[in-house]
Z-matrix of the N, CA and C atoms (Angstrom, degrees):
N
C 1 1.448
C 2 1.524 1 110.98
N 3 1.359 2 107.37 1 -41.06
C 4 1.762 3 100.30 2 -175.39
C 5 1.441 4 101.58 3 -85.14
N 6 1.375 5 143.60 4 -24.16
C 7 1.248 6 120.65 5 160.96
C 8 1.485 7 109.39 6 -57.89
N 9 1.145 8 141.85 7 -64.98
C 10 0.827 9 124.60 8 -150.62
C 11 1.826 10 122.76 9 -77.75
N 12 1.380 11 106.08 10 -2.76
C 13 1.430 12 113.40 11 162.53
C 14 1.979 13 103.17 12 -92.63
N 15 1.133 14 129.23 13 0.07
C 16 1.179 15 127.42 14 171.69
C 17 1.467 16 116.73 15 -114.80
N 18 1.802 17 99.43 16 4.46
C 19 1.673 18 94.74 17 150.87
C 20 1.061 19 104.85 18 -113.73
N 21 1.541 20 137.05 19 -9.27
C 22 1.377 21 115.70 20 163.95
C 23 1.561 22 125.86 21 -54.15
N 24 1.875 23 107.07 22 -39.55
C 25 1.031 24 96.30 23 -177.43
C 26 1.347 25 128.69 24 -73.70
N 27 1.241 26 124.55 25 -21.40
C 28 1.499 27 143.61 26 171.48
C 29 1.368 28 94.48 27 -62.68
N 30 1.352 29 130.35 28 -59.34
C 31 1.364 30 123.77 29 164.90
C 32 1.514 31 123.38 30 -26.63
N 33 1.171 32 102.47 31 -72.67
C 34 1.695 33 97.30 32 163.94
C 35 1.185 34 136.13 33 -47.10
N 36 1.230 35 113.76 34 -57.26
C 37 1.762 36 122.48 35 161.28
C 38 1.177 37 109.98 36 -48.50
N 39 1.798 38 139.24 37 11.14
C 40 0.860 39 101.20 38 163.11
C 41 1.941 40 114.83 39 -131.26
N 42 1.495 41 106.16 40 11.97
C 43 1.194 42 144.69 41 153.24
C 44 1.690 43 97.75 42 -3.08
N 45 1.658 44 130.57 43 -76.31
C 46 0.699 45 130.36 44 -90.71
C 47 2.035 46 78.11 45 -152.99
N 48 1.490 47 102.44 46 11.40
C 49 1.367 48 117.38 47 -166.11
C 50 1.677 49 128.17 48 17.18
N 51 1.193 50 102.91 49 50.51
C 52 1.307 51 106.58 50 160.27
C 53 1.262 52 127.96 51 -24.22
N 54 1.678 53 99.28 52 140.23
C 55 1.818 54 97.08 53 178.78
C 56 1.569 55 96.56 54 -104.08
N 57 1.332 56 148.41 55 5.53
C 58 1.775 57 144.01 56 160.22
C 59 1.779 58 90.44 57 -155.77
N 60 1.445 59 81.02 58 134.09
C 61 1.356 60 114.92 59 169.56
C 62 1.407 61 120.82 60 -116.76
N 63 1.015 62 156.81 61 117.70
C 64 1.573 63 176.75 62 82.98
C 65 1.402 64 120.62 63 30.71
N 66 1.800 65 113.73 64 87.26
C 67 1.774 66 95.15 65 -159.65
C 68 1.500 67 101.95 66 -101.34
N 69 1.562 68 151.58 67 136.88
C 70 1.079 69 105.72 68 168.86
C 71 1.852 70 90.68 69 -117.60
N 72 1.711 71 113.79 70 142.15
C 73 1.167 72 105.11 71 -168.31
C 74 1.370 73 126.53 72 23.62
N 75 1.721 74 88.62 73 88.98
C 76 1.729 75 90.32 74 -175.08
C 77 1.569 76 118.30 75 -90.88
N 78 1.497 77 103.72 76 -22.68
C 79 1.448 78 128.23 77 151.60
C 80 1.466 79 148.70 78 -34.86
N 81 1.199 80 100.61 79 -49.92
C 82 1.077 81 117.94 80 177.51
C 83 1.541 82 143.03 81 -66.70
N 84 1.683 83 111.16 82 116.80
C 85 1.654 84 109.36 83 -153.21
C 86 1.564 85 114.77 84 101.80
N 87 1.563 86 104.09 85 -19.32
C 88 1.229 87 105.97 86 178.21
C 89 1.765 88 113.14 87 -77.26
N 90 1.513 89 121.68 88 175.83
C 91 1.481 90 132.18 89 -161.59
C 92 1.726 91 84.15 90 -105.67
N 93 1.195 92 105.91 91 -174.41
C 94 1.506 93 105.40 92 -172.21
C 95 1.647 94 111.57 93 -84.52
N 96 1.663 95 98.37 94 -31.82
C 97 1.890 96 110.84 95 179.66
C 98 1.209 97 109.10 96 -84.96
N 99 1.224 98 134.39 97 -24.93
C 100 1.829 99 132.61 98 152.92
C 101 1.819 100 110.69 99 -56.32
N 102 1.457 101 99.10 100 -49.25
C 103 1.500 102 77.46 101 175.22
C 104 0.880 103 150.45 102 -86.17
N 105 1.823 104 101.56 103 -4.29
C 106 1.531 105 127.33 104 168.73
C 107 1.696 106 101.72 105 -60.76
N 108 1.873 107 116.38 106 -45.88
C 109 0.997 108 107.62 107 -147.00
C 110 1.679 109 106.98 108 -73.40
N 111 1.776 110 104.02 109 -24.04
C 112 1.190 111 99.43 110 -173.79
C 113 2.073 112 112.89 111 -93.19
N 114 1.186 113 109.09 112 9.71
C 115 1.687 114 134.91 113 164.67
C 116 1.865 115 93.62 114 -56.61
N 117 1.381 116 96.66 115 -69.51
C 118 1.280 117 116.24 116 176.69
C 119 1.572 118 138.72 117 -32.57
N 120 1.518 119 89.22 118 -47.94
C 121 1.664 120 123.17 119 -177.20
C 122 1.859 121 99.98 120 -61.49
N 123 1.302 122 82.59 121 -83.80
C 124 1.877 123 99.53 122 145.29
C 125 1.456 124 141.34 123 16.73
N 126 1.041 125 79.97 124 -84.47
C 127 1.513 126 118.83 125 -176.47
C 128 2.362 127 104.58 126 -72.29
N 129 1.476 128 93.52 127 -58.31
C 130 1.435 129 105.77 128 159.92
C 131 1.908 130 115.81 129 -33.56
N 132 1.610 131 102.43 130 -71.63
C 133 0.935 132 128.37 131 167.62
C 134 2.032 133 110.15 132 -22.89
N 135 1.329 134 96.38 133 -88.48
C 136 1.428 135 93.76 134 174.25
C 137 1.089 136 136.02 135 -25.49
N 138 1.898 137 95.26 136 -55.93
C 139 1.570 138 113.96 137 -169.79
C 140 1.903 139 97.89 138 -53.91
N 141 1.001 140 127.38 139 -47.55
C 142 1.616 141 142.57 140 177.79
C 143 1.620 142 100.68 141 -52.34
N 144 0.874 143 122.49 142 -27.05
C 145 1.510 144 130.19 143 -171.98
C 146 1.443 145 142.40 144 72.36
N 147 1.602 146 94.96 145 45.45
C 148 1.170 147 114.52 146 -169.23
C 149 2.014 148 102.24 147 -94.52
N 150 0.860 149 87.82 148 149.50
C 151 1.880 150 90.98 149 -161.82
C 152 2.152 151 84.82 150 -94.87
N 153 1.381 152 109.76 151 129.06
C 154 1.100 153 148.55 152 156.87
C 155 1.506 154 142.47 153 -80.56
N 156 1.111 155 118.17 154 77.26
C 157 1.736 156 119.58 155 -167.12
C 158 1.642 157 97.96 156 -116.42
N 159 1.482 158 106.65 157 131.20
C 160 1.544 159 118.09 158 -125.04
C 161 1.987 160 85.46 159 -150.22
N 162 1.249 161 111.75 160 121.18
C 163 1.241 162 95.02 161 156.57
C 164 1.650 163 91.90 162 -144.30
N 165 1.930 164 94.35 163 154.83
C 166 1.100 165 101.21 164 -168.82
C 167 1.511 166 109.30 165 -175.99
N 168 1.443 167 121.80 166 150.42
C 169 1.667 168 133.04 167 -167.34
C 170 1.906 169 116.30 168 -90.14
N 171 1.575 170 80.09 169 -8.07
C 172 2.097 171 85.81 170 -176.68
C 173 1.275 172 113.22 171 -118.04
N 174 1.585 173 96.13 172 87.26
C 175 1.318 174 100.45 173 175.25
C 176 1.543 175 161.64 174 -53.34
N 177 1.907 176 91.04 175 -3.98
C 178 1.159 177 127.53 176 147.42
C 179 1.701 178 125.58 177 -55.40
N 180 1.358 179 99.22 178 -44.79
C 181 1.907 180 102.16 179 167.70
C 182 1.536 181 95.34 180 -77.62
N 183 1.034 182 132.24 181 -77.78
C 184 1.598 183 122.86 182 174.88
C 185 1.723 184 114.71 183 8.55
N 186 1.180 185 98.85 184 -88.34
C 187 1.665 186 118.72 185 176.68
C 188 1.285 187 109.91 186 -49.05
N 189 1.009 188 132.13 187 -30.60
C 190 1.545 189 132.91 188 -158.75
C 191 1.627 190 97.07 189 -99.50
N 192 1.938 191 108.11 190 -43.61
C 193 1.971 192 95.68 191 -173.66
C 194 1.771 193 110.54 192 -83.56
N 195 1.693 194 98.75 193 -30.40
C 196 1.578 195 114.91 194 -155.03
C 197 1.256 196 105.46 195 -84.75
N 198 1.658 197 116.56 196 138.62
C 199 1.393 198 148.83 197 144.00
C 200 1.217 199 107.46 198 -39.55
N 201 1.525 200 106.99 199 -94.41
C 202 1.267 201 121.48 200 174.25
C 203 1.569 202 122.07 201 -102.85
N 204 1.288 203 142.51 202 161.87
C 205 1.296 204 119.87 203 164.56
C 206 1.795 205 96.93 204 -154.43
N 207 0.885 206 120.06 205 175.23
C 208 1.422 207 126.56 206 -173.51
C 209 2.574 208 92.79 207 -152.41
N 210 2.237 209 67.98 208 127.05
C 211 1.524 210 92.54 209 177.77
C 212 1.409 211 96.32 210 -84.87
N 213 1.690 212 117.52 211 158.19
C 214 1.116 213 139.88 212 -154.94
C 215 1.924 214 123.99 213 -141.93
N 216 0.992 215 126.18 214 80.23
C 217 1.611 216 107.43 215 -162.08
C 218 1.730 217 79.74 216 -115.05
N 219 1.684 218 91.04 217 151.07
C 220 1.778 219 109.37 218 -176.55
C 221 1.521 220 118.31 219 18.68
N 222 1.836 221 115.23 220 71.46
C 223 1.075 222 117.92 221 -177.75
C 224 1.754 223 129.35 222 61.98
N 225 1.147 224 102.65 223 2.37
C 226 1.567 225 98.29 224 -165.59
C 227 2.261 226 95.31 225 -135.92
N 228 1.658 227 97.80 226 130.28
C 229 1.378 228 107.14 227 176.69
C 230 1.502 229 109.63 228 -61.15
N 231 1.888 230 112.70 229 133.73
C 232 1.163 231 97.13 230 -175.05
C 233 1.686 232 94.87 231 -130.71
N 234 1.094 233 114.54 232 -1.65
C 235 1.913 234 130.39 233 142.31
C 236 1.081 235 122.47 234 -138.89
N 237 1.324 236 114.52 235 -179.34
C 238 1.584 237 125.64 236 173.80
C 239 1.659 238 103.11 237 -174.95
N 240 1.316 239 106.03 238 140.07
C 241 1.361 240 126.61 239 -164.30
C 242 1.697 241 99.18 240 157.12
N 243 2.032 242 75.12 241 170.28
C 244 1.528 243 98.36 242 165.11
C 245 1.436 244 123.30 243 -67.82
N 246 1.439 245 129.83 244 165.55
C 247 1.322 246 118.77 245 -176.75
C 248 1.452 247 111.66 246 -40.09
N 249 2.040 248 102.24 247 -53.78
C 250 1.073 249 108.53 248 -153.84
C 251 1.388 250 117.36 249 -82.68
N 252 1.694 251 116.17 250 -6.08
C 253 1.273 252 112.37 251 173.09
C 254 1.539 253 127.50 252 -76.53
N 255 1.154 254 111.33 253 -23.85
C 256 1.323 255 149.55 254 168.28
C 257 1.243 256 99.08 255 -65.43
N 258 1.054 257 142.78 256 -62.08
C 259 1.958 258 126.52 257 -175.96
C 260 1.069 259 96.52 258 -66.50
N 261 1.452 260 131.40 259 -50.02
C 262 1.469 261 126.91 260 -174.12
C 263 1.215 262 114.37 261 -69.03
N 264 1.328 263 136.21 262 -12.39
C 265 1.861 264 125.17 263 177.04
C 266 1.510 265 99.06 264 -86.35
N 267 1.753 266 122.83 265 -56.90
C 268 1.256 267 127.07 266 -179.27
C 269 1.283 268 136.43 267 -96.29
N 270 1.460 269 108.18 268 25.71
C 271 1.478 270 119.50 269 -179.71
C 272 1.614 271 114.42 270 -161.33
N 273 1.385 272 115.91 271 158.70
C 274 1.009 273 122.02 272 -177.16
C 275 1.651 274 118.77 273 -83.60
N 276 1.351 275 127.86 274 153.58
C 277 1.712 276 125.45 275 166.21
C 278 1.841 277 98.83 276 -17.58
N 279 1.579 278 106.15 277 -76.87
C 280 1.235 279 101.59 278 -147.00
C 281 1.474 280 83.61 279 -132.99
N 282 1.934 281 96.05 280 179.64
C 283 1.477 282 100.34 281 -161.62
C 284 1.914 283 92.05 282 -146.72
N 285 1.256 284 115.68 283 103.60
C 286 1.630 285 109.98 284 165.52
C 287 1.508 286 127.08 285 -93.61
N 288 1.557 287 89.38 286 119.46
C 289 1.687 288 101.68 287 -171.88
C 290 1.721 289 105.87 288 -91.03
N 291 1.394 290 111.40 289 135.12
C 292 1.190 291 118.21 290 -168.66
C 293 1.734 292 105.49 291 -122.31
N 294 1.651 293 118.24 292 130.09
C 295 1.450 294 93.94 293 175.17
C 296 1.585 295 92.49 294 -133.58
N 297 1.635 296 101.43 295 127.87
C 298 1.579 297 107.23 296 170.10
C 299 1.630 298 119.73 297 -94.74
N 300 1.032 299 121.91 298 169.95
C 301 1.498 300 130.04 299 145.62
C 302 1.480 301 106.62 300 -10.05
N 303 1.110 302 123.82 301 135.69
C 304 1.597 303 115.20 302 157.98
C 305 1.406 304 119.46 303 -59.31
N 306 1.697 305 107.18 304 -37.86
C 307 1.583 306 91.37 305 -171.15
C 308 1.807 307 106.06 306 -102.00
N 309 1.674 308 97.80 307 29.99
C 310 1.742 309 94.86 308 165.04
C 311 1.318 310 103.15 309 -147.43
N 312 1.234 311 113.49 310 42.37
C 313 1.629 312 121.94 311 158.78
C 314 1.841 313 105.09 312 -71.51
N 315 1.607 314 113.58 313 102.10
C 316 1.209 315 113.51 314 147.24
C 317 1.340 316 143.39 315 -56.09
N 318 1.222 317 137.02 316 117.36
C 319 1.480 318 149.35 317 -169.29
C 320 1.628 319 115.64 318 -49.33
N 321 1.150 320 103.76 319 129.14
C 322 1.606 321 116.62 320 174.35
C 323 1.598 322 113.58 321 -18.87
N 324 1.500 323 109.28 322 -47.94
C 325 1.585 324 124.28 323 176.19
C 326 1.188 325 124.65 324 -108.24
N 327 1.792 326 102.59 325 35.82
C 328 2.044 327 103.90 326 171.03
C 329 1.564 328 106.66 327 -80.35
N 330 1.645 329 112.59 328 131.83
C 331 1.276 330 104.56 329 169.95
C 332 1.628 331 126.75 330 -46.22
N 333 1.421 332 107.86 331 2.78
C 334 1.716 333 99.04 332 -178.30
C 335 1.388 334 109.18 333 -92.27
N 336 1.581 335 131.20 334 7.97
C 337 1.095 336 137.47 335 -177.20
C 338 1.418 337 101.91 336 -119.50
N 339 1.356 338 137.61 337 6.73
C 340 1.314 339 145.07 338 -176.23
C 341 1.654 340 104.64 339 -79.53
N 342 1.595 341 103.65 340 119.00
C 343 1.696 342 119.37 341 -170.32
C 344 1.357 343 106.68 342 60.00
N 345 1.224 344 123.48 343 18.02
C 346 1.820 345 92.84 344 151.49
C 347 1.475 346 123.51 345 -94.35
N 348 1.260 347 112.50 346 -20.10
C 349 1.592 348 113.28 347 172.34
C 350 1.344 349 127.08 348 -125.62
N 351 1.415 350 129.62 349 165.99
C 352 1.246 351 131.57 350 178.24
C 353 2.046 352 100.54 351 -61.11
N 354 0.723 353 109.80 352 -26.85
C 355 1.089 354 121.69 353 -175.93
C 356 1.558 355 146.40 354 179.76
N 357 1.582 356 144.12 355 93.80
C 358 1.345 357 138.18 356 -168.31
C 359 0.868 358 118.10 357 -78.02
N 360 1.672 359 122.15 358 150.69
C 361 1.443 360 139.55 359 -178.75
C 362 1.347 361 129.88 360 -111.15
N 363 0.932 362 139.04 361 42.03
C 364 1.685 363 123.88 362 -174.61
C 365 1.335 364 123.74 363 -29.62
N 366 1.484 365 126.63 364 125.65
C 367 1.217 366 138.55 365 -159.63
C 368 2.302 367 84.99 366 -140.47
N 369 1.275 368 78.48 367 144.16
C 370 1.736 369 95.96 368 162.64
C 371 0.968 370 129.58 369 -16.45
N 372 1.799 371 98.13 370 -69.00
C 373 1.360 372 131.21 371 -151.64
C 374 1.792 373 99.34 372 -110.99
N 375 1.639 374 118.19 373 -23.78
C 376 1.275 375 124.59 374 -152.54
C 377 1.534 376 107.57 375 -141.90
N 378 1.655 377 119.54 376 166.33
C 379 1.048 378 120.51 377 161.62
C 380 1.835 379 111.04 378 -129.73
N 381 1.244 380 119.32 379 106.45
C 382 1.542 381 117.70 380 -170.54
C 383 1.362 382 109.15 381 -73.25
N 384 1.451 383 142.36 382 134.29
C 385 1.354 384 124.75 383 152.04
C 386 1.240 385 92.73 384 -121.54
N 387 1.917 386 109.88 385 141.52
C 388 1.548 387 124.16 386 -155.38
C 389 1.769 388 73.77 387 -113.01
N 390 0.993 389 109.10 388 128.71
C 391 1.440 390 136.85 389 159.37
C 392 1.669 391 142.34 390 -141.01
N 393 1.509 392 131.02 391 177.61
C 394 1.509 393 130.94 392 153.10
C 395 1.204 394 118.26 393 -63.65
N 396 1.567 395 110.54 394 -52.12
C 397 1.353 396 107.78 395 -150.48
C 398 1.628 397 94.83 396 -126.04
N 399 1.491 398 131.26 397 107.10
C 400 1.134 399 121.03 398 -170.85
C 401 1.671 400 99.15 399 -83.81
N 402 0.752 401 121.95 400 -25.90
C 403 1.455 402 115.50 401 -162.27
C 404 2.007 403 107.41 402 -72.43
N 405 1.580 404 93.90 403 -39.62
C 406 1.428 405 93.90 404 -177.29
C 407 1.560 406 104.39 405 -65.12
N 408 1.439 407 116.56 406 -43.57
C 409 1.252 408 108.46 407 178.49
C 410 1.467 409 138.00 408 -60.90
N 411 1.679 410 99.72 409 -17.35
C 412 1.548 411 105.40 410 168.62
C 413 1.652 412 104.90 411 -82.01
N 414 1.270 413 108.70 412 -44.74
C 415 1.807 414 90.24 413 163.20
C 416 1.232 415 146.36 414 -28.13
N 417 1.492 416 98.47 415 -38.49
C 418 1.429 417 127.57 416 -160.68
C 419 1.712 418 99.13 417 -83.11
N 420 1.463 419 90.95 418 -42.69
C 421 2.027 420 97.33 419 -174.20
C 422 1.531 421 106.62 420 -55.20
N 423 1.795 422 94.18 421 -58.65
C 424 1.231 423 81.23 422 -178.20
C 425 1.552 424 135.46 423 -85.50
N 426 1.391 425 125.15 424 7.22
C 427 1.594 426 131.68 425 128.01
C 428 1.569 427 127.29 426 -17.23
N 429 1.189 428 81.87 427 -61.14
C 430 1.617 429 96.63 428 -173.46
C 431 1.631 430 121.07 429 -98.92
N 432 1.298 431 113.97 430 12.48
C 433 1.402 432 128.94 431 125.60
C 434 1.754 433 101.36 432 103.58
N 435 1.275 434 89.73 433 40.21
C 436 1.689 435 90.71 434 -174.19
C 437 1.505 436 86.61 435 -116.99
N 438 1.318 437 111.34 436 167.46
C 439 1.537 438 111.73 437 -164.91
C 440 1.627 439 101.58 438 -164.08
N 441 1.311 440 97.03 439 107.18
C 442 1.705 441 99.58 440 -173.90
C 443 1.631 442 99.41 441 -115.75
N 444 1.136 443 117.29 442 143.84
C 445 1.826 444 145.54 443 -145.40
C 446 1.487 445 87.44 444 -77.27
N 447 1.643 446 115.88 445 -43.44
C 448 1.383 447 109.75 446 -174.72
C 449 1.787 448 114.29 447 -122.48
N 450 1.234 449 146.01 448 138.45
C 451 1.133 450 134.93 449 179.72
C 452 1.873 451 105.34 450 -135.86
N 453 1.534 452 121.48 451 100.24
C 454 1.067 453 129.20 452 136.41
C 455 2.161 454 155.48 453 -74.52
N 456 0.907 455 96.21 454 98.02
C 457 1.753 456 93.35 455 170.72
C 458 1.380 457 118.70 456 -107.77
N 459 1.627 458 90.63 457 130.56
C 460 1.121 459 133.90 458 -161.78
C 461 1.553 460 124.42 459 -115.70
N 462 1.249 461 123.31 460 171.85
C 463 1.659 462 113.26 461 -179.72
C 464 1.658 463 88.37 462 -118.75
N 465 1.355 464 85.61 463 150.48
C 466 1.600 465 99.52 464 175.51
C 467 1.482 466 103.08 465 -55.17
N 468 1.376 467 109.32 466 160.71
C 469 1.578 468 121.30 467 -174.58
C 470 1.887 469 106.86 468 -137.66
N 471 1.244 470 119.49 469 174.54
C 472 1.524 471 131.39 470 -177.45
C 473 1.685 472 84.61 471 -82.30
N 474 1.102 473 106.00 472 -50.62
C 475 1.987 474 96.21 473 175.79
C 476 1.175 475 128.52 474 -50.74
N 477 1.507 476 109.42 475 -12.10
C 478 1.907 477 112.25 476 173.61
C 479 1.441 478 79.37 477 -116.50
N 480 1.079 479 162.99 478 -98.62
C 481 1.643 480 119.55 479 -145.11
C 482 1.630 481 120.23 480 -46.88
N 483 1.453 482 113.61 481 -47.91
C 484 1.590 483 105.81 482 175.64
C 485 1.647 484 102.32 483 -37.42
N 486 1.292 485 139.05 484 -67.37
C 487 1.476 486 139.09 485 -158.08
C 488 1.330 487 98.35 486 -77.48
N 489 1.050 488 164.27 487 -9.91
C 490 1.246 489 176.74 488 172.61
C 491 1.296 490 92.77 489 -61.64
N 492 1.794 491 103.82 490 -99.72
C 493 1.443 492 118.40 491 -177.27
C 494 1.510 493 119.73 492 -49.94
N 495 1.209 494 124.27 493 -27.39
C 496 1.402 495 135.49 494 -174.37
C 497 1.667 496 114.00 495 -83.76
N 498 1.674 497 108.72 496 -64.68
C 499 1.117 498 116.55 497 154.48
C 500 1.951 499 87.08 498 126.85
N 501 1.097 500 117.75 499 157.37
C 502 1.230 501 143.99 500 -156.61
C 503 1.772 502 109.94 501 -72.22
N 504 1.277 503 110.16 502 -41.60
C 505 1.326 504 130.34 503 -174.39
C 506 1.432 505 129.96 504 -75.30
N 507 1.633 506 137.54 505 113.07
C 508 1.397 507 118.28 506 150.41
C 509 1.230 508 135.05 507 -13.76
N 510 1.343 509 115.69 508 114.48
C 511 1.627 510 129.15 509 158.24
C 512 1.404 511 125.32 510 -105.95
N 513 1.502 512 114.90 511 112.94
C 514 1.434 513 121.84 512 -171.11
C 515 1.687 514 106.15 513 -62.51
């Protein structure tokens, strides 16, 4: 139901073939195949050359609709670029997520994580190491005799610069 009253309205707005349209969270509430479909719509849109000003919290649609976009913490720009310039100024190639035991989660600053990444993260649930080469670095972990239950590599994303530049934490 809410897609389809949130393609009517895009429907309408576009009546009248606009050259910029104004989205704000156009996403949102949507299922994953509504929002692909309207990614799509989108995406069409552009290609036609209709100018797109887009704000929005999933930085996954970000990357996927946006040219350019500029990150934002408490009202004030704290980048701007293309997706891809933007992973490349504040993030590394790739990113290996590590999840141990709760009661053998090693600390952000255990020497067994010393030089494998640009930088480690301790998370709750996770341990990030921001690196080039994820694969060598999961080698390396498990070399050096640490052994986490789950081991993913990944490519950097707009979601590790957004938390990066932004920072990890709730703000009331």
């Amino acid at each position: 139901m809410l897609f389809r009253s949130r393609r009517l309205t895009i429907a309408r707005s576009l009546i009248n073939r606009p050259r910029l349209i104004l989205l704000d969270e156009p996403t949102t509430g949507l299922d994953p195949q509504a929002r692909h479909l309207l990614w799509d719509r989108l995406y069409r849109l552009r290609q036609d050359g209709v100018t797109l000003i887009l704000t929005t919290h999933y930085m996954d649609e970000a990357e996927q609709l946006c040219d350019r976009l500029v990150v934002m913490d408490k009202a004030t720009i704290v980048a701007e670029g293309s997706p891809r310039e933007l992973i490349a100024r504040h993030a590394t190639r790739e990113v290996l997520e590590l999840r141990f035991p709760v009661d053998a989660r090693p600390a952000s600053d255990d020497p067994a994580f010393a030089g494998l990444a640009q930088r480690v993260e301790t998370l709750p649930d996770r341990t990030l190491l921001y690196t080039d080469d994820g694969e060598a670095a999961a080698v390396a972990v498990h070399e050096r005799g640490l052994r986490p239950e789950t081991v993913l590599v990944r490519r950097s994303s707009l979601e590790d610069v957004f938390l990066r530049l932004t920072g990890r934490t709730l703000v009331d």
